[in-house]
C-alpha positions as CSV (number, residue, x, y, z in Angstrom):
1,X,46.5,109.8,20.1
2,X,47.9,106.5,21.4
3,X,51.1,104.9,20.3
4,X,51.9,101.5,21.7
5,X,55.7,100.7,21.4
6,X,55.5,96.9,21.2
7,X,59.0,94.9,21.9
8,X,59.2,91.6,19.6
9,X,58.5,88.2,21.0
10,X,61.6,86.5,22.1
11,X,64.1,84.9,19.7
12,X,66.5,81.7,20.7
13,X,69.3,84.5,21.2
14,X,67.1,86.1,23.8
15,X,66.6,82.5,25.4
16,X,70.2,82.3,25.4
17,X,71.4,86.0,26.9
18,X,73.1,86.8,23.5
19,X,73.0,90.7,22.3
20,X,71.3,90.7,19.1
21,X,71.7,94.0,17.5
22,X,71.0,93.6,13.2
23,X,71.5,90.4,12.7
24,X,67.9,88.7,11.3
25,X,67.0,86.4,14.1
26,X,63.7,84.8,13.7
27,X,61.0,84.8,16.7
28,X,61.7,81.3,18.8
29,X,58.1,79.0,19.1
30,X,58.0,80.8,22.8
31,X,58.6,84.4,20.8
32,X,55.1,83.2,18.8
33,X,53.5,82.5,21.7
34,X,54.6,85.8,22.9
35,X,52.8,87.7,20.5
36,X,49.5,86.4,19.8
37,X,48.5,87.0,23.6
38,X,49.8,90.4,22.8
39,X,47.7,90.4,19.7
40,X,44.8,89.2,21.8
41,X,45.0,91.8,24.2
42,X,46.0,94.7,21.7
43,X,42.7,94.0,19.4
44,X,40.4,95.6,22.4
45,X,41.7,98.8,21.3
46,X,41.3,100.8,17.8
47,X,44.4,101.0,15.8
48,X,44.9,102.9,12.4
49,X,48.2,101.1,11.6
50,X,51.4,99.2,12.7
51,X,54.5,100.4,11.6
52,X,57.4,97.8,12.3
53,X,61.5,97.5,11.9
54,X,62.7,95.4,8.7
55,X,64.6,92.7,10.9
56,X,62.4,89.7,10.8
57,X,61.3,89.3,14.5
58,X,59.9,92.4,14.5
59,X,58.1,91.9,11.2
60,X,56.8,88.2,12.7
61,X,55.7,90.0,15.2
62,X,54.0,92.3,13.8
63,X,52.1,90.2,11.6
64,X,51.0,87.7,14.5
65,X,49.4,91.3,15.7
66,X,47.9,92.3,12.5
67,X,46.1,89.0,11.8
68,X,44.5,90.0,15.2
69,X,43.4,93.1,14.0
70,X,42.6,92.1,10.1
71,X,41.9,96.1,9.5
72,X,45.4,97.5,10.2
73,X,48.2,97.7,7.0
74,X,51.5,97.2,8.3
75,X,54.1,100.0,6.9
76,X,58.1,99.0,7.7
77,X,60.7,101.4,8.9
78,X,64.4,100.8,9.0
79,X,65.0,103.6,11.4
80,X,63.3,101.4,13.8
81,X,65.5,98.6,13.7
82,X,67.6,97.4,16.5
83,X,70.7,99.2,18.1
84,X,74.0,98.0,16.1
85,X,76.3,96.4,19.3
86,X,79.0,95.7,16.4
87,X,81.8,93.2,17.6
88,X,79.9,92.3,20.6
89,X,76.5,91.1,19.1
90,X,76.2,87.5,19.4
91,X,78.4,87.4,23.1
92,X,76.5,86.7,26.0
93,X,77.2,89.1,28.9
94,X,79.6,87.1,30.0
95,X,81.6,86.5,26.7
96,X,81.3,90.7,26.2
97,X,82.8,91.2,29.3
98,X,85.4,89.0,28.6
99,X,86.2,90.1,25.3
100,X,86.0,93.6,25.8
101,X,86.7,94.5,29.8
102,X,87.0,97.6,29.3
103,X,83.1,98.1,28.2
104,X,84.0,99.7,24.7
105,X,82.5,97.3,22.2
106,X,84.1,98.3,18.6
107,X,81.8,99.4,16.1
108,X,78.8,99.9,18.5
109,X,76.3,102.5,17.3
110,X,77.0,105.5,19.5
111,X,73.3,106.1,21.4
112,X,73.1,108.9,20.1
113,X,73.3,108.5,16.9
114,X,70.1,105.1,17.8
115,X,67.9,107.9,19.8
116,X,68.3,110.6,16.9
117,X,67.1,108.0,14.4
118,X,64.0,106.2,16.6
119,X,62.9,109.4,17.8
120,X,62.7,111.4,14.2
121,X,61.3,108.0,12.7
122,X,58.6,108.3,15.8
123,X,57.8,112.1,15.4
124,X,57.3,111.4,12.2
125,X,54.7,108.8,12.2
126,X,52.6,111.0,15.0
127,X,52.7,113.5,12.2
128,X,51.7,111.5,9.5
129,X,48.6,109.9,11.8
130,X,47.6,112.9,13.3
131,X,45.1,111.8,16.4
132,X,44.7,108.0,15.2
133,X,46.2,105.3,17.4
134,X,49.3,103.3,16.4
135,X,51.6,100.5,17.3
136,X,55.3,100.3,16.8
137,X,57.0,97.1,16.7
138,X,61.2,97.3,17.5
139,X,63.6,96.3,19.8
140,X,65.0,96.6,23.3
141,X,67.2,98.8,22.5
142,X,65.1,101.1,19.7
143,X,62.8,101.3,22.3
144,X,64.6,102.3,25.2
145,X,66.5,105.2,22.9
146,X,62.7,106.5,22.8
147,X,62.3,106.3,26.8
148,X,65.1,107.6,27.4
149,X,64.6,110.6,25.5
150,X,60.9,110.8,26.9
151,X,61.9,110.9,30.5
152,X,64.8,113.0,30.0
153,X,66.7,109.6,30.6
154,X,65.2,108.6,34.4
155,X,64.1,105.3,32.4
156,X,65.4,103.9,29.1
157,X,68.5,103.0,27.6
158,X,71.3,102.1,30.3
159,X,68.2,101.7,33.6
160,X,65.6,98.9,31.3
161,X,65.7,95.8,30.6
162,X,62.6,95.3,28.7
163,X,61.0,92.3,28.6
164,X,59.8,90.5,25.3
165,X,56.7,91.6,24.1
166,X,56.2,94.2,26.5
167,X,54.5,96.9,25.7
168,X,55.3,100.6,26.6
169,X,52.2,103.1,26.0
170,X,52.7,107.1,24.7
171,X,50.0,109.4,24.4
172,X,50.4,112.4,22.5
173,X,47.8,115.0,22.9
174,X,48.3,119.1,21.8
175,X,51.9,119.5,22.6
176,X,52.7,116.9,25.0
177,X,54.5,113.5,24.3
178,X,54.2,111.5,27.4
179,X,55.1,107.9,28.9
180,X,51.4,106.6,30.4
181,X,53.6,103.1,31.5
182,X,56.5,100.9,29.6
183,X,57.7,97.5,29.7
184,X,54.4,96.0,30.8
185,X,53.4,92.4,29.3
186,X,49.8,91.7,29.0
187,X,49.8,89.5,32.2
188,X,50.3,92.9,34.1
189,X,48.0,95.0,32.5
């Protein structure tokens, strides 16, 4: 079993270096773009389904992939939504660090809390698609909870950036759960 963890195309907040945790930013014209050479690329593989966060980008995205693949139903899951960075979403890097020098952002969604929710969500889809392939579409964040956890945290959340519309590739097969590569775009596959 295959599962494809698929970041969304890039929104004008990524263009501009802003954290966007919840808020419903839509996929930029670049973002589009993005994600139909990702489509192109993913519809040389089999897929049963693609199960997507509710925030729009990720839904965009996932539907510029599912017109690709015309068989595959698209199920949403609000455990894969986006981290919560609370009083620092919408900062740049720059304004964060300003605002908040210390590195405590208030009301952030403790990582733990992100990993126990994109993992279980995840588990539970390789359950409910025994052996068939899937594609998860989330966030930067989301994802990197998953790596982390994966790689007993050598890669992940705090060591990758992940590019938009990368895609990071699992493989399940009797009791193993293991990263084959992550945060490749289709130009470096």
């Amino acid at each position: 079993m295959l599962i494809c963890l698929v970041r969304h195309g890039e929104t004008e907040w990524n263009s501009l270096g802003k954290i966007q945790g919840k808020e419903d930013i839509p996929l930029s014209n670049a973002g589009i773009l993005q994600m139909k050479k990702t489509a192109n690329y993913l519809k040389n593989f089999t897929w049963k389904a693609i199960i997507t966060s509710t925030l729009k980008r990720a839904k965009n995205s996932a539907d510029i992939i599912a017109k690709e693949l015309t068989t595959v139903n698209i199920l949403e899951e609000y455990d894969f939504i986006e981290r919560d960075y609370g009083k620092a979403s919408g900062m740049t890097a720059e304004e964060h660090k300003k605002h908040f020098p210390d590195g405590k952002w208030p009301g952030v969604e403790p990582i733990e809390q992100l990993q126990n929710r994109t993992v279980n969500a995840l588990l539970k889809y390789i359950n409910d698609f025994k052996g068939e392939n899937i594609i998860i579409v989330s966030h930067g964040g989301a994802i990197n909870s998953i790596l982390a956890y994966l790689s007993k945290d050598k890669i992940g959340s705090g060591k990758t950036v992940l590019k938009n519309a990368c895609m990071s590739l699992l493989e399940k097969s009797d009791n193993e759960l293991k990263i084959v590569y992550y945060n490749k775009t289709v130009d470096e596959l």
